[in-house]
C-alpha positions, 0 to 999 in steps of 0.5 A, a space after each residue: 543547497 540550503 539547510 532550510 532546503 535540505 530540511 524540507 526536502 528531508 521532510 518530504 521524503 519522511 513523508 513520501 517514504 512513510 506513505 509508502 515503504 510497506 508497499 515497496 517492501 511488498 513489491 521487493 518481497 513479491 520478487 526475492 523467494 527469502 524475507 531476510 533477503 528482502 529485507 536487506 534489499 528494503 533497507 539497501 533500497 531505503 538508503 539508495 532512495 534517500 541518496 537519490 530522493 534530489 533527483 524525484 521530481 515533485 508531482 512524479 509518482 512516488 511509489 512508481 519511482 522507488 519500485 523502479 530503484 527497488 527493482 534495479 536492487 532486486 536485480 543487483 541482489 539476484 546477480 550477486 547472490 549466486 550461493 542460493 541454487 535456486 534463483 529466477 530468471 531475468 525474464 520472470 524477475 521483470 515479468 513479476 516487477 511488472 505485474 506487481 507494479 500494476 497490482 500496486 496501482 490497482 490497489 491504489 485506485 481501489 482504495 481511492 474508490 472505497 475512501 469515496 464511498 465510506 464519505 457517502 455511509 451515513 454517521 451510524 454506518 460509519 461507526 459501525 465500520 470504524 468499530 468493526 475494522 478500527 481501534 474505536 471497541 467491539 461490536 459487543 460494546 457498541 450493541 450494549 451503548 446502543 441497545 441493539 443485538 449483536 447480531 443485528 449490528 453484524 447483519 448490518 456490518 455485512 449489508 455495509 460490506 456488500 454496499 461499499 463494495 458494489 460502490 468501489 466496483 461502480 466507481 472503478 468501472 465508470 473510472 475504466 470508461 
């Protein structure tokens, strides 16, 4: 392989991995009872995709794929790790990977569906959401710069939460059909 090749397919996987590294040691925390067990699971996993990363194919789901890698170091962990009394079973772990896998999707597609409707919320409202869920100041400063109360703006903010999820669960439900 040529270096222009590695490079980017170094690159690639940077970007894959940083997209989505909190959701797999999310997925790894959702099947060892231990955060310091899951973190060493996260970073064995972390080499393991690396090493493997030439063997994802472009276009493939990314996070599907290093789940599974996850869940076989899972696996590995659990049967070496013989000195905690208490572990699960084989039949729970693959119960537990499953189901957090279709959470994982779930999630994915919800996000999907609120990035869709926050495209629909008019300059005013978005404001309003980037600077009760952003960096972007405080709800105290925005009435101030716009001469409206705060409670004004929080009964808005709370007219936008309803609005957006109804708009997520339309979107979801017409994606089902």
């Amino acid at each position: 392989m040529s270096e222009v090749q590695s490079g980017s397919q170094y690159e690639e996987f940077l970007r894959q991995f940083t997209r989505e590294r909190e959701r797999v040691y999310a997925y790894i925390y959702a099947l060892v009872p231990h955060q310091p067990d899951a973190e060493d699971i996260f970073q064995r996993c972390s080499l393991v995709l690396w090493r493997k990363f030439s063997d994802f194919r472009c276009g493939e789901n990314f996070l599907a794929w290093a789940c599974g890698v996850a869940h076989f170091e899972v696996r590995n962990y659990l049967r070496t790790a013989g000195r905690d009394r208490l572990q699960f079973d084989e039949d729970l772990i693959q119960q537990l990977a499953t189901r957090r896998l279709e959470s994982l999707s779930v999630y994915e597609q919800r996000l999907a569906a609120l990035r869709a409707c926050l495209k629909g919320l008019n300059l005013e409202q978005r404001q309003l959401i980037e600077v009760a869920y952003g960096n972007e100041g405080t709800i105290k400063r925005l009435a101030e710069a716009t001469g409206y109360a705060v409670q004004t703006l929080y009964n808005r903010l709370n007219r936008l939460r309803r609005q957006l999820l109804e708009c997520v669960e339309r979107r979801l439900s017409v994606e089902e059909s």
